[in-house]
C-alpha positions as CSV (number, residue, x, y, z in Angstrom):
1,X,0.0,0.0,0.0
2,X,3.4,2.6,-0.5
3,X,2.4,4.7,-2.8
4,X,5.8,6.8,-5.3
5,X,4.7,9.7,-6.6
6,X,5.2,9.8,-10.7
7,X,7.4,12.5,-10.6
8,X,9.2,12.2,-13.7
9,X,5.9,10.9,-15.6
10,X,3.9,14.0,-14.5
11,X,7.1,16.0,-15.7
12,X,7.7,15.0,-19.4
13,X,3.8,15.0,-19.7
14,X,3.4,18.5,-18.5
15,X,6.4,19.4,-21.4
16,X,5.3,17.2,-24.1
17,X,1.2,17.3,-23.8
18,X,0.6,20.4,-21.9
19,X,3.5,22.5,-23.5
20,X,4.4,23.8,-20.1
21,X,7.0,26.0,-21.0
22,X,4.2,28.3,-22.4
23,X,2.3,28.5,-18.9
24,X,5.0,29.2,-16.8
25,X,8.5,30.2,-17.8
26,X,10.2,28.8,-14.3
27,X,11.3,25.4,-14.8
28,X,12.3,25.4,-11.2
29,X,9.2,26.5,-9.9
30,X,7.6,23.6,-11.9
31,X,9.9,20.8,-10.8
32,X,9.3,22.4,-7.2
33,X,5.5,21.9,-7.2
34,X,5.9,18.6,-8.7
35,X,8.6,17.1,-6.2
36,X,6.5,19.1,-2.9
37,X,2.9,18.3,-3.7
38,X,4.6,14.3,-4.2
39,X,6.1,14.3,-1.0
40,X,3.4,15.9,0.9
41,X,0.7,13.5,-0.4
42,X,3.0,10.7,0.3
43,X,3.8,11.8,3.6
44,X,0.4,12.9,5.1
45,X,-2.5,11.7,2.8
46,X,-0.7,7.9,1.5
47,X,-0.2,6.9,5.4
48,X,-4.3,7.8,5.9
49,X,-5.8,5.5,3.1
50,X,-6.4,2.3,5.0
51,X,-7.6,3.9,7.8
52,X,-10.2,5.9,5.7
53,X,-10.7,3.2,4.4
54,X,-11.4,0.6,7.5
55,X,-12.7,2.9,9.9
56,X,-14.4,5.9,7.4
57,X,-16.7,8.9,8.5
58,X,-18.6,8.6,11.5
59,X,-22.4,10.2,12.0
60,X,-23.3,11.0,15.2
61,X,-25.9,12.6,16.4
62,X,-25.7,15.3,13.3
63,X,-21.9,15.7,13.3
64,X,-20.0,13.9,11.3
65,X,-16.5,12.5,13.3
66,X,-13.4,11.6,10.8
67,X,-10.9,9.2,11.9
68,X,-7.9,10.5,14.1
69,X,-5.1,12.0,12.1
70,X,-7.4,13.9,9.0
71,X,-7.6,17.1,10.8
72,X,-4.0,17.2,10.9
73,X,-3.5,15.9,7.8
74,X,-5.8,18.9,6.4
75,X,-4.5,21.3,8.5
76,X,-0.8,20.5,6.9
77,X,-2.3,20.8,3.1
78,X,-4.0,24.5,4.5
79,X,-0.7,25.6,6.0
80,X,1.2,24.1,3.0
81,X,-0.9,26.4,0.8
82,X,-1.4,23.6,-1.8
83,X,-5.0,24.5,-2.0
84,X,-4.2,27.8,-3.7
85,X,-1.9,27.0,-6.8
86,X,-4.4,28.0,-9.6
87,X,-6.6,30.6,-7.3
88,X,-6.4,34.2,-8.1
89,X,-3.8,36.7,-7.1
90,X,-7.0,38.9,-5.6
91,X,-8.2,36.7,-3.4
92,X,-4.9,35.2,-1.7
93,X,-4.2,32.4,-5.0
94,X,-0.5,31.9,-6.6
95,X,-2.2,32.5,-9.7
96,X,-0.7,29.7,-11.7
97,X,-1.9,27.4,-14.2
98,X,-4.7,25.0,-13.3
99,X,-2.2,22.2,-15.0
100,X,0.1,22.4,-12.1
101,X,-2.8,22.4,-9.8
102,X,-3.9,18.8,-11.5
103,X,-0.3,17.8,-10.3
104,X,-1.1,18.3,-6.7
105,X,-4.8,16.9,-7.3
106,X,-3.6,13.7,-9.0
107,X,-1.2,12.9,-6.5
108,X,-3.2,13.7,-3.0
109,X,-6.2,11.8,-4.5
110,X,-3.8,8.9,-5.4
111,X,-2.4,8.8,-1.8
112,X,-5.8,8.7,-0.3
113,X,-8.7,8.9,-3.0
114,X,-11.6,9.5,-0.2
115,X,-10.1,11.6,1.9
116,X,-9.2,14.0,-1.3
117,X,-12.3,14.5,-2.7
118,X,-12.7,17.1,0.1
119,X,-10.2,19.4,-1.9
120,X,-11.7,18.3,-5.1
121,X,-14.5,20.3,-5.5
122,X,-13.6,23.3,-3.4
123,X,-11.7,24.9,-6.9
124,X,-15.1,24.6,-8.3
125,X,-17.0,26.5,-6.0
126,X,-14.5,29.5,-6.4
127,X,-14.3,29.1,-9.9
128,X,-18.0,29.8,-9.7
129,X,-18.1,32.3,-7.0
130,X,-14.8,34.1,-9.2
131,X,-17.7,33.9,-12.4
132,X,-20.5,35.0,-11.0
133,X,-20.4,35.8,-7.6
134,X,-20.9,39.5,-5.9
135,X,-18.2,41.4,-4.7
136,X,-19.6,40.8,-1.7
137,X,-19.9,37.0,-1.4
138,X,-16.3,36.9,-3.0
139,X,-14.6,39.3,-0.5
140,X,-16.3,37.4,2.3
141,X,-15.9,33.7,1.1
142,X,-13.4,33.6,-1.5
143,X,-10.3,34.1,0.9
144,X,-10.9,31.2,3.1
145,X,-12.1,29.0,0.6
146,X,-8.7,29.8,-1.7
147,X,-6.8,28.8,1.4
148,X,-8.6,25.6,2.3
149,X,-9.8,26.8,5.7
150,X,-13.2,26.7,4.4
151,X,-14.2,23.9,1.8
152,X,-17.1,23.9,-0.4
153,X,-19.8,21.8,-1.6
154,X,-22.2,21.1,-4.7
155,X,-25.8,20.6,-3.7
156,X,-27.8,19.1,-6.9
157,X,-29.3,15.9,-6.0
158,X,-32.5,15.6,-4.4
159,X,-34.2,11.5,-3.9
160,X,-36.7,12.8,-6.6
161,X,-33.9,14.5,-8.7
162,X,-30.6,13.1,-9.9
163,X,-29.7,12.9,-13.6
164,X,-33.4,15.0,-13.8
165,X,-32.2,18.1,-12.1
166,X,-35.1,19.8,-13.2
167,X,-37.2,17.9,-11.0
168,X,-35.8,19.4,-7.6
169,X,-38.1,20.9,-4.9
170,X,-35.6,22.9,-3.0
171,X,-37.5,26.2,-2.5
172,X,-35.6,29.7,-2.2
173,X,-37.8,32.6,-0.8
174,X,-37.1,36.2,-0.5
175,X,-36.6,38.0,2.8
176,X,-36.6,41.2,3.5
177,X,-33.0,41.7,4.6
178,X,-31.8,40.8,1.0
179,X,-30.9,37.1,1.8
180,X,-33.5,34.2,0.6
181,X,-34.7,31.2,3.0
182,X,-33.9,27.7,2.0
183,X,-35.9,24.8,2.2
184,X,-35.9,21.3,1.3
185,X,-32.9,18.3,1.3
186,X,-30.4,17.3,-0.9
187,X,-28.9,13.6,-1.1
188,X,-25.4,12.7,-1.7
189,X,-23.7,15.9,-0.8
190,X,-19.8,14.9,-0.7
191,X,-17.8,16.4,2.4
192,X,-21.4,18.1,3.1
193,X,-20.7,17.8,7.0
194,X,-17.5,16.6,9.1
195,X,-15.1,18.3,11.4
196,X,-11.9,19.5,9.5
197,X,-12.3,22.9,9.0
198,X,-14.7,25.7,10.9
199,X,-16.9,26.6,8.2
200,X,-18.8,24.7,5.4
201,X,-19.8,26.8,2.2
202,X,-22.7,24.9,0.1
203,X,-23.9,26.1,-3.4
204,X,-27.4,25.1,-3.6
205,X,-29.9,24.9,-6.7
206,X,-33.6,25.7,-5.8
207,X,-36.6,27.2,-7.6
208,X,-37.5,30.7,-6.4
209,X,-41.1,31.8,-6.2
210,X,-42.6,32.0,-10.1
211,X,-39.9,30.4,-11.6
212,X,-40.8,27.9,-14.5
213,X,-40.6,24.1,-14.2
214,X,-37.7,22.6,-15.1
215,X,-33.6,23.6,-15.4
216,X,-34.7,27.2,-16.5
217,X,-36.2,27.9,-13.3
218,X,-33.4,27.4,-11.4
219,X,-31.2,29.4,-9.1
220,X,-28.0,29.3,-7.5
221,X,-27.1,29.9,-3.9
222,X,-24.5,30.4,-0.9
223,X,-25.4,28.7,1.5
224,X,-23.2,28.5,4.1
225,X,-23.1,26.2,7.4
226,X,-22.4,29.0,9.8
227,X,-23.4,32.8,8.9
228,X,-20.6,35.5,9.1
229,X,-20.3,37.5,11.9
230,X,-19.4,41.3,10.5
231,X,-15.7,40.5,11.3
232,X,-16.2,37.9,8.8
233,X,-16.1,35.2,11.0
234,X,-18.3,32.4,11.9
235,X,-21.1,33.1,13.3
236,X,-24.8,31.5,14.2
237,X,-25.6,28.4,13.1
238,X,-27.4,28.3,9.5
239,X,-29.9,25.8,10.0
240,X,-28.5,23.0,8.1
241,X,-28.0,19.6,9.3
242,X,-26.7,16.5,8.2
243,X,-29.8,13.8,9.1
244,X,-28.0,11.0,7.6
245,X,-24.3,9.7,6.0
246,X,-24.3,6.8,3.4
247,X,-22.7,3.2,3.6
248,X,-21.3,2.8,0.8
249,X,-19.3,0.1,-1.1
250,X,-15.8,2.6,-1.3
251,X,-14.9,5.9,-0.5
252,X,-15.5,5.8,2.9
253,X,-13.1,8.6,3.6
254,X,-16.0,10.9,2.2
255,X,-18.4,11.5,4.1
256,X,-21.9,11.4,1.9
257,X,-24.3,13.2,3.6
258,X,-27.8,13.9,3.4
259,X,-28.7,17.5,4.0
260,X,-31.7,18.8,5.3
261,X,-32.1,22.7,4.9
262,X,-34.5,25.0,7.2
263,X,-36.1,22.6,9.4
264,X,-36.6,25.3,11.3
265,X,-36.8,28.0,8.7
266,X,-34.0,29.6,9.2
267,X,-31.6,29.2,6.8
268,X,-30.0,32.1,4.9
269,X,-29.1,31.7,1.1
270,X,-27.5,34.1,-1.0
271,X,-27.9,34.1,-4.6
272,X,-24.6,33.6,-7.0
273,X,-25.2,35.4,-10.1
274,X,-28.8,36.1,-11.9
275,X,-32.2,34.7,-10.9
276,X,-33.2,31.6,-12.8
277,X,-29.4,31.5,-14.1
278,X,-28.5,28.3,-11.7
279,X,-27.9,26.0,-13.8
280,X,-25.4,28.2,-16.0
281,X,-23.2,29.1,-12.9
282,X,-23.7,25.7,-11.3
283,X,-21.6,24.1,-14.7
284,X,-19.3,26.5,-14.2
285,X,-18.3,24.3,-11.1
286,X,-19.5,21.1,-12.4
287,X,-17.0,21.2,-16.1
288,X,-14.2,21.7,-13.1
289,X,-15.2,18.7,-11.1
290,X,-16.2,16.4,-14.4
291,X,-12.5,17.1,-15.0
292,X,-10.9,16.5,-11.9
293,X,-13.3,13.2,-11.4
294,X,-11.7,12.3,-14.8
295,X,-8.1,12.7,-13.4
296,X,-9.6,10.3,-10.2
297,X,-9.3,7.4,-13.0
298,X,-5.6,8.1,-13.6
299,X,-5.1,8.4,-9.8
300,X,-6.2,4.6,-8.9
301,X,-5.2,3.2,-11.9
302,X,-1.7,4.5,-11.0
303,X,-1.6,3.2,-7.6
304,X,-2.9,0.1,-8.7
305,X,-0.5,-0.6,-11.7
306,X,2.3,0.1,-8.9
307,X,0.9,-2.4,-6.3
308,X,0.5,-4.9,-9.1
309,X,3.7,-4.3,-10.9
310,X,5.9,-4.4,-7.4
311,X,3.6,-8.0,-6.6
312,X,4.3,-9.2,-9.9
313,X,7.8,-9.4,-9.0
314,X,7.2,-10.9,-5.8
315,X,5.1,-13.3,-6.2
316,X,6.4,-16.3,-7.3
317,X,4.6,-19.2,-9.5
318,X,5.8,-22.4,-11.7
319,X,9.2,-21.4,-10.8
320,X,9.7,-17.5,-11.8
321,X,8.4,-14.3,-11.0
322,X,4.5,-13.7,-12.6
323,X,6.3,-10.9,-14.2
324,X,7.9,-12.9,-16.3
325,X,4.2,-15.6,-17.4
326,X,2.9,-13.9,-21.0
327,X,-0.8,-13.0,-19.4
328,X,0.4,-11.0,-16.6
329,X,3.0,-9.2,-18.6
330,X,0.2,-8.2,-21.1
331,X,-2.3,-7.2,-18.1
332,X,0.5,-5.4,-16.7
333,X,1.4,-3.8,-20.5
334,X,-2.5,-2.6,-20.4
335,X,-2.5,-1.1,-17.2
336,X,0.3,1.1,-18.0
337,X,-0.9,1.7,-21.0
338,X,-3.9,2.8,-20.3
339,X,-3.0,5.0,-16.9
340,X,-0.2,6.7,-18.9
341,X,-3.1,7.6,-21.9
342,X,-5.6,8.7,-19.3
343,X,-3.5,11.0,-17.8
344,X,-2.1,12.7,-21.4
345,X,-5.9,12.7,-22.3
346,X,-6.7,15.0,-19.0
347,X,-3.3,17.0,-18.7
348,X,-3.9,17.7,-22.1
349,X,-7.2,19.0,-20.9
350,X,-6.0,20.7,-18.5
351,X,-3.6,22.7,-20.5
352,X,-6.6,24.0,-22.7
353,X,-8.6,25.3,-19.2
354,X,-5.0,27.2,-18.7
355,X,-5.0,28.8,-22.6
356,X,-9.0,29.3,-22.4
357,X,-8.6,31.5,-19.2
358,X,-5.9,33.6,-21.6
359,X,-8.7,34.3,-23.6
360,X,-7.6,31.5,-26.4
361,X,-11.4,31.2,-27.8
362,X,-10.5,28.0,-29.7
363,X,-9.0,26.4,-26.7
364,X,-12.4,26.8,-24.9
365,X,-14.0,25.1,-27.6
366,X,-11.5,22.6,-27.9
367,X,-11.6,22.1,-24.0
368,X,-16.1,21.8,-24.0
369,X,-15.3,18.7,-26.4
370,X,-12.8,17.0,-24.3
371,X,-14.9,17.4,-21.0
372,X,-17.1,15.0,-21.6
373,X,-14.2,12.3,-22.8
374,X,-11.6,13.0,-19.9
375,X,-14.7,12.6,-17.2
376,X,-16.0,9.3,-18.8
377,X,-13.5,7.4,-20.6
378,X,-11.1,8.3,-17.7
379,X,-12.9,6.9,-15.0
380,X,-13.8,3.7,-17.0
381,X,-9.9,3.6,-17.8
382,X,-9.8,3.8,-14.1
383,X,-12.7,0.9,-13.2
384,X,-10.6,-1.3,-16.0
385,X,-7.0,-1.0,-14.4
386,X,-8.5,-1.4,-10.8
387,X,-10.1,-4.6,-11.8
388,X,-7.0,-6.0,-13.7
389,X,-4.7,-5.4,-10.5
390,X,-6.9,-7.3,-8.5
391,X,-6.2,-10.2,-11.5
392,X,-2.9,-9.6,-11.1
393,X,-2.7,-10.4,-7.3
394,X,-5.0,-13.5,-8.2
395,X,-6.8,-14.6,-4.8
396,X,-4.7,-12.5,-2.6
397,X,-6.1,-9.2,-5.0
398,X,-9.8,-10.7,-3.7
399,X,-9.1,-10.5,0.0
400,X,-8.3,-7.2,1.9
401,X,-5.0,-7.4,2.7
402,X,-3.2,-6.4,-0.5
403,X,-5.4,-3.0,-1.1
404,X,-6.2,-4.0,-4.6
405,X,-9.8,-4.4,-3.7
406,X,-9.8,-1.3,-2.0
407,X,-8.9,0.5,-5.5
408,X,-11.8,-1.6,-7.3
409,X,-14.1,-0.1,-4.4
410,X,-13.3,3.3,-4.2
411,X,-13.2,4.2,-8.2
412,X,-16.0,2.7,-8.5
413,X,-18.1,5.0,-8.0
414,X,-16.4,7.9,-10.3
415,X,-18.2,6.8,-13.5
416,X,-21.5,7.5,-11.4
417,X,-21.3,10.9,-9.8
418,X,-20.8,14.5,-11.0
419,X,-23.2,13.1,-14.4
420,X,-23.0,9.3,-15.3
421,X,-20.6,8.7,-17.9
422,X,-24.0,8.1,-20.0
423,X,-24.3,11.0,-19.5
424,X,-21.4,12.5,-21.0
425,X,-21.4,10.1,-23.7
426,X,-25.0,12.2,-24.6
427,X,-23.5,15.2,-24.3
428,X,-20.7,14.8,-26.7
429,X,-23.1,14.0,-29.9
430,X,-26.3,15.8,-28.7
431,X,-24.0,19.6,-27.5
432,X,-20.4,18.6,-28.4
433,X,-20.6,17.7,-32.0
434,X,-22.7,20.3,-33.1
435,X,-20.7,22.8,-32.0
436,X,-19.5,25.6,-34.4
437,X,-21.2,23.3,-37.6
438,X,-18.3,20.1,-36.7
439,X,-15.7,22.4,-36.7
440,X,-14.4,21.8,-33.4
441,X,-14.2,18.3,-33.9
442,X,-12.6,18.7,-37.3
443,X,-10.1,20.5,-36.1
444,X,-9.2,18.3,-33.0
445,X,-9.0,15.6,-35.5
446,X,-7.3,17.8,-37.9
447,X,-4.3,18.0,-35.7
448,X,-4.2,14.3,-34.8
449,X,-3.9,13.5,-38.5
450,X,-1.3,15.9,-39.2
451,X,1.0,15.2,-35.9
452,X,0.8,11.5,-36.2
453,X,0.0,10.4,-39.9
454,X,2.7,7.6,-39.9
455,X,0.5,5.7,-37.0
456,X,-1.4,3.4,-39.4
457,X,-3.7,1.8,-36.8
458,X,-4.2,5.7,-35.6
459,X,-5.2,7.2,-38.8
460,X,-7.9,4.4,-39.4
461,X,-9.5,5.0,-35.6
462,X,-9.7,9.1,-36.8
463,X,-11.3,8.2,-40.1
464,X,-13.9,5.9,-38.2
465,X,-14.2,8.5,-35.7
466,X,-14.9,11.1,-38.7
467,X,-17.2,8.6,-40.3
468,X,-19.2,8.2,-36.9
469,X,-19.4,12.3,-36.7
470,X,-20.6,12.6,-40.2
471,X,-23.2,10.1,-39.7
472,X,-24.7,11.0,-36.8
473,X,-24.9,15.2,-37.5
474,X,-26.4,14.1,-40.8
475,X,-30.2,13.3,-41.7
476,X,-29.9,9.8,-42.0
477,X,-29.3,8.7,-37.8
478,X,-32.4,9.8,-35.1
479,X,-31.6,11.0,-32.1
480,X,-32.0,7.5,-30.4
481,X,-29.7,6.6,-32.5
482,X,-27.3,9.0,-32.1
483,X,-28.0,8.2,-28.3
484,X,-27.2,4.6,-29.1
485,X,-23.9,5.0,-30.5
486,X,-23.0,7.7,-28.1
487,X,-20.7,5.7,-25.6
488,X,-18.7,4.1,-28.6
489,X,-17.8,6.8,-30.3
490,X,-16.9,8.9,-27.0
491,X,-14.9,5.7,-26.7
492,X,-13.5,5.6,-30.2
493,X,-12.7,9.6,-29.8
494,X,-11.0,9.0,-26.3
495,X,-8.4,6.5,-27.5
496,X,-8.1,8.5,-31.1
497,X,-6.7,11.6,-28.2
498,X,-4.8,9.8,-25.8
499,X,-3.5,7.9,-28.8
500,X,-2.4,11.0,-30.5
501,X,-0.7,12.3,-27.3
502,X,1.3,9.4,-26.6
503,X,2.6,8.7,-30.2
504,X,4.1,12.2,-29.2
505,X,5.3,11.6,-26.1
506,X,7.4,8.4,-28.0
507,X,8.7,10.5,-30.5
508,X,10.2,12.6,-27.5
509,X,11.4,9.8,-25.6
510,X,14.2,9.1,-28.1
511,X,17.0,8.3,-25.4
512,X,18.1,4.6,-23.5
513,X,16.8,5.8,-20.2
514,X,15.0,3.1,-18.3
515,X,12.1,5.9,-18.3
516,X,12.2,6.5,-22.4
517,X,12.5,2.5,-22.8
518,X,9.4,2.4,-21.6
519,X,7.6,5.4,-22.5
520,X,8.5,3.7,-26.2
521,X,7.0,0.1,-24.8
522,X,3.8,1.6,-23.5
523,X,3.3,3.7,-26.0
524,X,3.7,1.0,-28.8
525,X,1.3,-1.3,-27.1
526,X,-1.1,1.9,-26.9
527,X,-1.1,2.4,-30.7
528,X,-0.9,-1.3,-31.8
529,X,-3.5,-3.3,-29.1
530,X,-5.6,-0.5,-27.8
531,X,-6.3,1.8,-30.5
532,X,-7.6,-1.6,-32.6
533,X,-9.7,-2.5,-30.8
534,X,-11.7,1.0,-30.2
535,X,-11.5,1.1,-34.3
536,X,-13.9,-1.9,-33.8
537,X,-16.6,0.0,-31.7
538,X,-17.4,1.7,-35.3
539,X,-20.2,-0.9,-35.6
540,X,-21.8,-0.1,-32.9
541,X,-21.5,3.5,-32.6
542,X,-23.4,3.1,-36.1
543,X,-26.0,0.3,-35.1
544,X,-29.0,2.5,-34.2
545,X,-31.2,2.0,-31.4
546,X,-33.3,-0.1,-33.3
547,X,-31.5,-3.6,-31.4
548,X,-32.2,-1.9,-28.6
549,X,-35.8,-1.8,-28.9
550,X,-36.5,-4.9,-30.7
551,X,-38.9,-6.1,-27.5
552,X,-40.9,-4.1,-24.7
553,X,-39.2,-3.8,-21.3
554,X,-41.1,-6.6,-20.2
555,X,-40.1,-9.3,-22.4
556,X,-36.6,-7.7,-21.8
557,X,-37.3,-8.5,-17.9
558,X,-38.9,-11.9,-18.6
């Protein structure tokens, strides 16, 4: 369960896929924020995983307990200032580019997966108090959420609305002091109570008084746990109480809590941007988490590939190492593989948030399309890897001991939350496609074909891709259809990226290093095993929904 930061992987892929020498021109700043945020995850959050793990959140009575050692593990990453890389200069940030900030989430989420989600979606809810927020509610919450002193929360689900966020009930009513009082509970709420910092900011959606049915009528709001005191400190309790936590099968780090707002009707909301404009300002902070959940695939796929690579050469059957027996080495090949294309896939991402912020208008677009295929195909990459390390360990990756089940259990649940990857896979044909006439995706596969025309097995995925696109923005496909071939062709698109990115990164690795030996290896097996087989999911991206339909639910059920 020792977890090695990838220091020198998360440093050629910022230089090759992110081209961080444009972000930031101080290579010693970057190797320094690589190297600390490595040794601090290692050395607080890594030694906290099975603990979180075995022992988890604890409700009582309203208040949720974490095990011993959190608070001073989260006091260390406040202190450390790790939670303000990519914040703004205004509001006590560092300013820099939300690529080096993935650095420091990758590795403190693969130390200790649960316990990190509490400093995953606190960048969202600045990013969305930063976009649409008063001056008000940013000078009074910004600071102490851009330290980590306060985190913050997304409140969507409801037990009547999940995927249907139109259907919530959460009601927002004016009062006269300027504030609005919420009402109603939301489900699920990550981090939504606990007892590692003093002050708990939620962003709510609810329907104001009027509105329309439906995601038009809904607003955003700060809601926070405790209201501020004019010194803008914590002040009286804000009527919102955690009735319940979860038991669920992983992440038991988190702490998923059921929120109940204005029981007693008193609980103050303030609204983030226009009224009826929720949904707008909520994405704002839900296209940061999708990413970030993305990047949780890379995280447990790394730390399983290590566990299983360091057991391989343990564990001895029929005489040698499993290292050595022609299955393992392939499983072993594919977990690599696919970690190391993951992680170009969402860096690459990441760089595109950095050159959207600097006003790049076609890195914005280009960054809308790959939202949808860093949250989904990198959390399936991280489901896959999980389950093959538990293979690897054989019966020993089935029992607790090892960890390996532990990574199966905790990712689990990534391809669920923050929008199934079903989800995303609508998104990309139904909004993504579309999008400036095909253009975007043109270009996207534009730049593949021209970087990387001598990958033979590459080219034909792109041209199926293309093919797909062309079909489904035409007349001929319905939207069930479209629907239907959805997930293959976000598939198909995902590999044709990562694909792309690491035929790159080979080219680059052109020394006898033990690192470039195998950048070359993994990359190879990428473009020869991998990228094949998504060029087969053409078939079915084209199938229609027609299969899918050919008998009633019932007869389905029979």
């Amino acid at each position: 369960m020792t977890y090695t930061p990838p220091a020198a992987e998360q440093r050629f892929v910022l230089d090759q896929v992110v081209r961080i020498g444009e972000l930031v021109d101080d290579s010693d700043l970057v190797d320094a924020i690589i190297d600390g945020a490595g040794a601090f995850a290692a050395g607080e959050y890594a030694p906290l995983n099975r603990i979180g793990d075995e022992i988890g959140a604890r409700w009582e009575d309203g208040r949720v307990v974490m095990p011993e050692g959190f608070r001073a593990a989260y006091r260390a990453f406040v202190e450390s200032g790790w939670g303000s890389i990519s914040a703004p200069e205004a509001f006590g940030g560092q300013g820099l580019p939300f690529s080096l900030a993935t650095v420091v989430m990758e590795d403190l989420g693969t130390a200790n997966m649960g316990f990190s989600l509490i400093n995953m979606l606190t960048p969202g809810a600045i990013e969305a108090l930063v976009s649409h927020g008063s001056p008000e509610l940013q000078a009074g919450y910004l600071p102490k959420l851009v330290t980590g002193e306060w985190n913050g929360t997304m409140n969507l689900t409801e037990p009547q609305a999940g995927s249907d966020v139109g259907a919530l009930r959460t009601s927002a009513t004016p009062a006269a002091d300027g504030s609005w009082r919420i009402k109603g509970t939301k489900i699920f709420i990550t981090f939504g109570e606990h007892d590692l910092t003093d002050n708990i900011v939620h962003l709510v959606l609810a329907r104001t008084p009027g509105a329309p049915a439906g995601t038009k009528g809904i607003s955003l709001f700060l809601v926070p746990k405790f209201r501020l005191n004019p010194d803008g400190t914590p002040g009286e309790f804000n009527d919102v109480r955690c009735v319940s936590i979860e038991h669920k099968l992983g992440i038991h780090a988190s702490p998923t809590c059921t929120l109940s707002f204005g029981d007693h009707g008193d609980c103050h909301g303030w609204l983030i941007g226009d009224e009826m404009g929720g949904m707008r300002a909520m994405f704002t902070m839900m296209n940061n988490a999708r990413l970030n959940v993305g990047l949780q695939g890379v995280q447990i796929a790394e730390r399983a590939t290590q566990a299983a690579l360091a057991y391989a050469q343990e564990r001895v059957q029929l005489g040698r190492p499993i290292v050595e027996h022609p299955d393992v080495r392939r499983m072993l090949m594919r977990m690599r593989a696919l970690t190391q294309g993951a992680r170009a896939l969402i860096y690459y991402a990441a760089g595109q948030v950095d050159r959207a912020h600097l006003g790049d208008a076609a890195a914005k677009a280009r960054l809308d399309l790959l939202t949808p295929l860093a949250k989904a195909w990198g959390t399936d990459v991280g489901c896959e890897v999980a389950s093959l390390g538990v293979q690897v360990h054989g019966g020993m990756g089935f029992v607790e001991e090892t960890g390996a089940a532990q990574h199966y259990r905790d990712i689990r649940i990534a391809p669920i939350y923050e929008g199934t990857n079903g989800i995303q896979a609508a998104d990309l044909v139904n909004r993504k496609l579309p999008m400036q006439g095909g253009e975007v995706l043109a270009s996207l596969l534009a730049d593949i074909r021209a970087e990387a025309e001598d990958e033979a097995a590459l080219m034909d995925l792109v041209d199926r891709v293309e093919a797909v696109a062309r079909w489904m923005l035409g007349n001929e496909a319905t939207a069930e259809d479209r629907l239907a071939g959805s997930y293959p062709l976000l598939t198909m698109l995902s590999v044709a990226v990562a694909g792309w990115l690491l035929a790159r990164q080979s080219r680059a690795a052109a020394g006898d290093t033990p690192f470039e030996q195998m950048k070359r290896a993994v990359a190879r097996f990428f473009l020869h095993r991998i990228v094949p087989e998504a060029a087969g999911l053409a078939a079915s991206a084209r199938g229609g929904a027609g299969e899918l339909y050919a008998v009633s639910a019932e007869v389905l059920a029979a």
